[in-house]
GUDREN-423871 format. One record per residue: x, y, z of N, C-alpha, C in turn; residue number from 1. Coordinates in steps of 0.02 Angstrom, whole numbers, plus 50000, padded with zeros to 5 digits. Example, Ala and Ser with C-alpha at 12.3 -4.5 7.8 and 13.67 -1.06 7.14 Angstrom:
2
     nX     nY     nZ    caX    caY    caZ     cX     cY     cZ  num
  50660  49716  50390  50615  49775  50390  50660  49835  50390    1
  50642  49888  50354  50684  49947  50357  50645  50002  50394    2
This chain:
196
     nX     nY     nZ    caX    caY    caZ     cX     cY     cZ  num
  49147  50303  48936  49097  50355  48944  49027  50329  48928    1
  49027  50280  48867  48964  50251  48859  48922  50213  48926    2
  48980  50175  48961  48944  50135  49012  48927  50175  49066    3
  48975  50243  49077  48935  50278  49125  48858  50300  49107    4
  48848  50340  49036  48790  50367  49044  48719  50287  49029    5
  48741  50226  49020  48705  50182  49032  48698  50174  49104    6
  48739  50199  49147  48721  50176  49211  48698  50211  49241    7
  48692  50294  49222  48680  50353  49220  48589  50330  49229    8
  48596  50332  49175  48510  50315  49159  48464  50268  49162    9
  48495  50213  49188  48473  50145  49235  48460  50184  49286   10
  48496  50207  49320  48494  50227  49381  48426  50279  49395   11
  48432  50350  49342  48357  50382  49348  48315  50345  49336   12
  48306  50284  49291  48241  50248  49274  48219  50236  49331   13
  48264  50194  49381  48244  50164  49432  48225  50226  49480   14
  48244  50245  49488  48219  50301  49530  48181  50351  49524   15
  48149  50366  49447  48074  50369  49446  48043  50312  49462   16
  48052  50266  49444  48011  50197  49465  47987  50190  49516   17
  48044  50210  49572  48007  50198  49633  47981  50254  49648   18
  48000  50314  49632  47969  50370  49650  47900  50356  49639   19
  47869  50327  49570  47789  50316  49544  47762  50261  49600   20
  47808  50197  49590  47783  50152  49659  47758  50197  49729   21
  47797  50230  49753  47792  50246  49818  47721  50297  49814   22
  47731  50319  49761  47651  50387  49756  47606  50360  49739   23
  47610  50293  49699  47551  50256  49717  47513  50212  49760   24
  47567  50188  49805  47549  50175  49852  47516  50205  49895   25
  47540  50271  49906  47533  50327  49955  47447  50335  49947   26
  47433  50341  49868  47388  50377  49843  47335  50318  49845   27
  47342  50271  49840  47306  50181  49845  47282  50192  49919   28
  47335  50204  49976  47321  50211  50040  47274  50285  50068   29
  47281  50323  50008  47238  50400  50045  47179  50390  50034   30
  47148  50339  49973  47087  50335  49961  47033  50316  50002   31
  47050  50273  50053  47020  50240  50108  47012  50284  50158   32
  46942  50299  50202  46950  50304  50266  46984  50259  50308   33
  46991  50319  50358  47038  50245  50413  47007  50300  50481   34
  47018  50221  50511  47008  50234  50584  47027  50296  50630   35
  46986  50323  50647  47022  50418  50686  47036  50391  50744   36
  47079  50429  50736  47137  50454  50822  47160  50513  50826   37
  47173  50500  50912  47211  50578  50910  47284  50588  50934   38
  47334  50583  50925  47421  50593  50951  47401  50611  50997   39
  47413  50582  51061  47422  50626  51127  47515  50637  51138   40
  47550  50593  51114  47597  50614  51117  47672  50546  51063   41
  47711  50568  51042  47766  50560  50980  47833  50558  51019   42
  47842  50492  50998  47910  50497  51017  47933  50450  50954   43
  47994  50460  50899  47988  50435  50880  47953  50411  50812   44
  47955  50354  50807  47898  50302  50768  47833  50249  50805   45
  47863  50285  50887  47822  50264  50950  47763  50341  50964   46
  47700  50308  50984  47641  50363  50977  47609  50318  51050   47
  47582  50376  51077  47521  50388  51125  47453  50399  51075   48
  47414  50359  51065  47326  50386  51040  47280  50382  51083   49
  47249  50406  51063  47164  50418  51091  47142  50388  51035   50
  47078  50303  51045  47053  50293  50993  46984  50323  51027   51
  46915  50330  50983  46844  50349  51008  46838  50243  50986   52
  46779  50231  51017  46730  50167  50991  46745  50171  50923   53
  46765  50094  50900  46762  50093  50829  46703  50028  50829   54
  46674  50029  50783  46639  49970  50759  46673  49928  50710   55
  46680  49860  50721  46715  49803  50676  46674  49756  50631   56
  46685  49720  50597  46659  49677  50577  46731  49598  50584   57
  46722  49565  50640  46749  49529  50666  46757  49434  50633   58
  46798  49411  50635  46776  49338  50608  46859  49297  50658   59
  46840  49237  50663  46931  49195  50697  46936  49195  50614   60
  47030  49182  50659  47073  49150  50598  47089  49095  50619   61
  47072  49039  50566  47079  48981  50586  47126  48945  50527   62
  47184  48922  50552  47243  48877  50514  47222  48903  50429   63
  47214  48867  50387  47213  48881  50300  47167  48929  50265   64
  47109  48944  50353  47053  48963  50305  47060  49042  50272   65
  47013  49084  50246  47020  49122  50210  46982  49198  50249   66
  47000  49220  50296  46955  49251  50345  46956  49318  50310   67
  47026  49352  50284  47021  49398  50257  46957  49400  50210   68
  46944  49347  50149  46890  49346  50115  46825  49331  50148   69
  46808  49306  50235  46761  49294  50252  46727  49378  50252   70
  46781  49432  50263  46766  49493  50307  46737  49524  50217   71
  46778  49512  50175  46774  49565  50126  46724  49555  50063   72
  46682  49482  50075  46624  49452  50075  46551  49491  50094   73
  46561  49499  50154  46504  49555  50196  46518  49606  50174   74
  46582  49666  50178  46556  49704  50151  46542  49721  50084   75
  46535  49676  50051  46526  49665  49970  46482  49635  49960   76
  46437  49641  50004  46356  49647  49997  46325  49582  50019   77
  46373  49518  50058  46342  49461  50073  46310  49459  50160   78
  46265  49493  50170  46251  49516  50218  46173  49519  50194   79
  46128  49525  50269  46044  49499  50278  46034  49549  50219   80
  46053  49630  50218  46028  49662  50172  46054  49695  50116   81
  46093  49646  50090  46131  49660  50018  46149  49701  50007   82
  46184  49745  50068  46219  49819  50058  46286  49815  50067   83
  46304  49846  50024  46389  49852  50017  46410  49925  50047   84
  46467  49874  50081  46494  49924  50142  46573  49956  50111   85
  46598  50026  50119  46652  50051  50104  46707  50003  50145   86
  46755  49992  50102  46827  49981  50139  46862  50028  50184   87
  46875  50003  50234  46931  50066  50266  47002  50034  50298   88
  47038  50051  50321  47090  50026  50339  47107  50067  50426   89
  47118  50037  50462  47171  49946  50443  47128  49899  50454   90
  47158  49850  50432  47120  49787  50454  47170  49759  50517   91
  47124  49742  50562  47147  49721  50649  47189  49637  50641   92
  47214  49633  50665  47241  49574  50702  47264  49561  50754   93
  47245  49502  50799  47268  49484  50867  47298  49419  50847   94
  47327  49415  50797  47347  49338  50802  47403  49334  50845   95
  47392  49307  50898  47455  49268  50938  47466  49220  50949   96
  47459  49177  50888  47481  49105  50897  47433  49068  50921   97
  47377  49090  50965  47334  49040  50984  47265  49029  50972   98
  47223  48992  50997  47161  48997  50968  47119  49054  50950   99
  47126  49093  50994  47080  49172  50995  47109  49209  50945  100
  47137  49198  50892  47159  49231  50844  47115  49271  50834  101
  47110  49333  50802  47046  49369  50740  47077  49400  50695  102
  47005  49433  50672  47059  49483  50601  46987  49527  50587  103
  46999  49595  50592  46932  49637  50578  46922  49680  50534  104
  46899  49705  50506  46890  49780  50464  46844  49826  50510  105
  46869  49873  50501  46838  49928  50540  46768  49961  50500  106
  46727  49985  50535  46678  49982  50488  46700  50090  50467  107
  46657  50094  50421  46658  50172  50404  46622  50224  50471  108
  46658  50269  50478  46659  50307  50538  46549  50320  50560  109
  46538  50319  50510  46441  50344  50513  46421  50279  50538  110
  46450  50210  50556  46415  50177  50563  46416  50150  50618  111
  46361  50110  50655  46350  50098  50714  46330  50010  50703  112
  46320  50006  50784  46280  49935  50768  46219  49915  50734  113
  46177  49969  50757  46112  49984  50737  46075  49993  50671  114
  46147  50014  50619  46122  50029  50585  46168  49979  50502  115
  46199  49950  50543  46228  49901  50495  46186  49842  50491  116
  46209  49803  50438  46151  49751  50408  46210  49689  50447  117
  46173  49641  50490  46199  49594  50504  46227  49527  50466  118
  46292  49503  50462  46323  49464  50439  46275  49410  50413  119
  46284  49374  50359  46248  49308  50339  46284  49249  50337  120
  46354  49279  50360  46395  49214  50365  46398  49205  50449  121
  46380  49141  50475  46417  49116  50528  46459  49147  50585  122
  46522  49156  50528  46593  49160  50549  46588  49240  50566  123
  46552  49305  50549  46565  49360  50549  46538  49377  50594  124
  46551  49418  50651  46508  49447  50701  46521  49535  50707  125
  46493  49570  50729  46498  49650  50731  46520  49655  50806  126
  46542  49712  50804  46563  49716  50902  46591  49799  50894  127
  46593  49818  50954  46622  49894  50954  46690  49880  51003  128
  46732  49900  50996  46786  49890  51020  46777  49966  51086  129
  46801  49955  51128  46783  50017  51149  46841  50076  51163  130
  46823  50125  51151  46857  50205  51175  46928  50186  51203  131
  46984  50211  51189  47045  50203  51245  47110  50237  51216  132
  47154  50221  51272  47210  50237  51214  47260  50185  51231  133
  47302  50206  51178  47343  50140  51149  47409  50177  51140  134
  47460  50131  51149  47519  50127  51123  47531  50086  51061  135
  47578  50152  51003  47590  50110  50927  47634  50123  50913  136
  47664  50077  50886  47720  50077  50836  47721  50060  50771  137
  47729  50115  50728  47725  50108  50654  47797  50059  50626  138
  47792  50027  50579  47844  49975  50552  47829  49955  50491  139
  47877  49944  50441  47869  49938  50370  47887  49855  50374  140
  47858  49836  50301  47896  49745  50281  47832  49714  50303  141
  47848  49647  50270  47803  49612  50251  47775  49572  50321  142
  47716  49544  50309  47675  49510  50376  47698  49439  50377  143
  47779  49454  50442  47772  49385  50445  47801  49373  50518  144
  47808  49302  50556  47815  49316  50621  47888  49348  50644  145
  47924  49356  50619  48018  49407  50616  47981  49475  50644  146
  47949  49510  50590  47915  49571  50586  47897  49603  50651  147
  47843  49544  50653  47800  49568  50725  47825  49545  50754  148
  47850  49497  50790  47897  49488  50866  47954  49546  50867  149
  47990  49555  50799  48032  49626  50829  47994  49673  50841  150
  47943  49697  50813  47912  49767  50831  47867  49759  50913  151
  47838  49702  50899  47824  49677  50993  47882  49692  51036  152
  47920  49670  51031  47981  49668  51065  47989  49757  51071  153
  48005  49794  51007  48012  49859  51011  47975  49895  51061  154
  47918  49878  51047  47855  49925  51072  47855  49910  51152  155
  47846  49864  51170  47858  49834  51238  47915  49874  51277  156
  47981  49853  51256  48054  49894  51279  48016  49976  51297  157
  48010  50027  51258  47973  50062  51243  47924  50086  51307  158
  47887  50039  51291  47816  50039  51353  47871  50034  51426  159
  47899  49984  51454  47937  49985  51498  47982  50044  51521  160
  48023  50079  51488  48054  50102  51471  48008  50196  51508  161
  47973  50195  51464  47911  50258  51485  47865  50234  51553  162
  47881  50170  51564  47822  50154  51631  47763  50162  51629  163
  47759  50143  51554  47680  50147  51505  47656  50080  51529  164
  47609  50049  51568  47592  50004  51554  47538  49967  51516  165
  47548  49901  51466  47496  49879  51433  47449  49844  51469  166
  47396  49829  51442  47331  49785  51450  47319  49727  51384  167
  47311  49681  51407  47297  49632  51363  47348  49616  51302  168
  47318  49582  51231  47389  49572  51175  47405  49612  51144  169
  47433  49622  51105  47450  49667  51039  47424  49646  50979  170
  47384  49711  50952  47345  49680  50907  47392  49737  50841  171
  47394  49682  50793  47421  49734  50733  47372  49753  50680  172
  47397  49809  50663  47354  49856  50609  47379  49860  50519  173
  47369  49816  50474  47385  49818  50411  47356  49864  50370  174
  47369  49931  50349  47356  49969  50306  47373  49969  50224  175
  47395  49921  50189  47398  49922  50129  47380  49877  50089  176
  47364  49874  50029  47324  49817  49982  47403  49773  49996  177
  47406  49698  49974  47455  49653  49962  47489  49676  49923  178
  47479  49721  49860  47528  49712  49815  47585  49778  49843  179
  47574  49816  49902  47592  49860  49886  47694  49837  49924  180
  47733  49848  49889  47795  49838  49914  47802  49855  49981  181
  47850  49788  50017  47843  49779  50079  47891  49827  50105  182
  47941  49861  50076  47966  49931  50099  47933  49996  50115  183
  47878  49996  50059  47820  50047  50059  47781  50048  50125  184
  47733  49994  50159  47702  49951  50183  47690  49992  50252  185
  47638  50022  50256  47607  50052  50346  47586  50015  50399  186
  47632  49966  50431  47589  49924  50468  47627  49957  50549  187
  47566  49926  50578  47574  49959  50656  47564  49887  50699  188
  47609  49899  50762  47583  49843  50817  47549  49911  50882  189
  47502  49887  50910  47469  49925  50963  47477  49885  51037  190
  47452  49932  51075  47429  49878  51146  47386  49936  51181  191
  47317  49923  51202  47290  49960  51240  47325  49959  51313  192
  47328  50035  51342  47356  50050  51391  47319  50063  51459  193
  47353  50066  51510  47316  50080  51581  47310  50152  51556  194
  47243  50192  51594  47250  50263  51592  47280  50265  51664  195
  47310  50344  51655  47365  50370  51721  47333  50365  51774  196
């Protein structure tokens, strides 16, 4: 009887545990703006959006270097006019293996080209991605190439499947700090679509 109620109560520990993990995560992830869309249509963990123009703050990823920190540099005030820019999520990726890699942060919804302070690094450039809609697929676990080739693979089947057709790569969308457990973890693969 003893070892049951020890296992008894291992067991709730852990499962407040993760209960606190998961609400903080949740709550780590609500703090941020993020990029607006609109569901045009759900199937699934598969979505139809409407994005409007987002503005980025853009840099390559190149083999060892540190691009995530090139981006989070600028908006942390290393820029012509020493203004620090809000975080939002997700941060973009097109890495497909080849040179044209990138990796972006989206800038905060009020901001434009015009009115952001231009990069002081090199490597960072601004760009507006433009208006469209997209096919996504939401997917949990950690960023690695398993991950995204299955959810490519998913999303694609999917697209075929509906006679959705894509345009160009699939760019993925990382919504959570690193630490946050890769079960927890909001990440999306996209592909901008033909309109009908």
């Amino acid at each position: 009887m003893k070892l049951f109620m020890k296992i008894l109560i291992a067991f709730i520990a852990l499962a407040v545990l993760a209960g606190l993990v998961s609400a903080g995560c949740a709550s780590v992830r609500a703090g941020y703006e993020s990029a607006p869309y609109q569901v045009v249509r759900r199937d699934g963990k598969f979505e139809l959006r409407d994005y409007p123009a987002l503005v980025v703050a853009e840099t390559p990823m190149r083999g060892a270097d540190n691009s995530f920190m090139r981006l989070f540099h600028f908006i942390g005030g290393e820029n012509a006019a020493k203004q620090k820019i809000s975080m939002t999520t997700p941060v973009f990726m097109n890495d497909t293996g080849g040179t044209n890699a990138t990796m972006a942060f989206v800038m905060p919804a009020k901001s434009s080209l015009n009115n952001l302070p231009q990069p002081s690094e090199p490597g960072v450039t601004l760009k507006q991605i433009p208006a469209g809609e997209f096919a996504v697929l939401r997917f949990s676990g950690g960023r690695n190439v398993k991950n995204e080739t299955n959810a490519v693979a998913r999303l694609t089947a999917w697209l075929a499947q509906e006679k959705i057709y894509p345009t160009g790569e699939p760019v993925f969308a990382y919504f959570d700090p690193p630490w946050t457990p890769p079960f927890l973890r909001r990440n999306e693969v996209m592909f901008r679509v033909a309109q009908p």
